[in-house]
C-alpha positions in Angstrom: 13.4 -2.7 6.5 10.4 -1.6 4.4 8.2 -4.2 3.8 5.1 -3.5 0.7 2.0 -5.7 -0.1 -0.5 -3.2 -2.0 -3.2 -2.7 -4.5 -3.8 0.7 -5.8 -6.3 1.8 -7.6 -6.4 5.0 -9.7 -9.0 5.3 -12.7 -8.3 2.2 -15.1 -4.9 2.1 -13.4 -4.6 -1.1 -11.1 -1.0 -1.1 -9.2 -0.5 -4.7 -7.4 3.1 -4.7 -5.7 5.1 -6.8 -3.1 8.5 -6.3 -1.9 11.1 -5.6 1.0 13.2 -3.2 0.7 16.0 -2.8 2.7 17.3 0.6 5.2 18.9 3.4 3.4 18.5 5.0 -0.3 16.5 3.3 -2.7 16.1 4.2 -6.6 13.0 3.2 -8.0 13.3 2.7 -11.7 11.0 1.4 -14.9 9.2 2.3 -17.9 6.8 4.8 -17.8 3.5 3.8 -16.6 4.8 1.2 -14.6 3.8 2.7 -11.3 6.7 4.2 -9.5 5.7 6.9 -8.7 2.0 5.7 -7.4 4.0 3.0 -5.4 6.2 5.8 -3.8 3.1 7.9 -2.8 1.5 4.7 -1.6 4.7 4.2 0.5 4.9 8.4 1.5 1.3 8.2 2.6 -0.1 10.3 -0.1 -2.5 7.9 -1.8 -3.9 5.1 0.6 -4.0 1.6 -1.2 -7.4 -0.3 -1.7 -5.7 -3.2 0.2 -2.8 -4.1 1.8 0.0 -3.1 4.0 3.0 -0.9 4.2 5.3 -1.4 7.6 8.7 0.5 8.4 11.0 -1.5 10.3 8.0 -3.0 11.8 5.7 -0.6 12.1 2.5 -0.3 10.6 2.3 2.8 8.6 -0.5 1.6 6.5 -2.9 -1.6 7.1 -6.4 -1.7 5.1 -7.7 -4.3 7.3 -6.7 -3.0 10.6 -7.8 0.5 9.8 -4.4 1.9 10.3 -2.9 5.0 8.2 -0.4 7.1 9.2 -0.6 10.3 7.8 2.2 11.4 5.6 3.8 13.8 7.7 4.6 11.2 10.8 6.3 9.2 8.6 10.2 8.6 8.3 10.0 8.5 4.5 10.9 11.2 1.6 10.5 11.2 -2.1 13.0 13.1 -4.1 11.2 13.3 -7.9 13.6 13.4 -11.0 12.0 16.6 -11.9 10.6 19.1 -9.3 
């Protein structure tokens, strides 16, 4: 289980998103701008979050007020982009 609870922010951009998601493949859609993509780099490790958490099956991967970040590499998670 993936478990989200993030704020993001990225110029005047502010991302704020909550949500389990469950083991397996997951398609992430919406309109553009929504923040897909900057909610899957949160989740990859490739942006940290101002705030907030990201676990994996219950493992911390990222937690603001803990200090903990795991860096993107020694994470179980891929991103496969519509476009490459």
């Amino acid at each position: 289980m993936l478990h989200f609870d993030v704020r993001v922010q990225l110029r005047e951009f502010a991302l704020v998103a909550v949500g389990d998601v469950p083991n397996g493949v997951t398609v992430v859609e919406g309109p553009s701008g929504a923040g897909k993509t900057t909610l899957l780099r949160a989740i990859a490790g490739l942006v940290r979050p101002q705030d907030g958490s990201i676990t994996l099956n219950g493992h911390a991967l990222t937690d603001i007020a803990a200090g903990t970040f795991v860096p993107p590499e020694k994470r179980n998670v891929a991103i496969l982009f519509q476009e490459y």
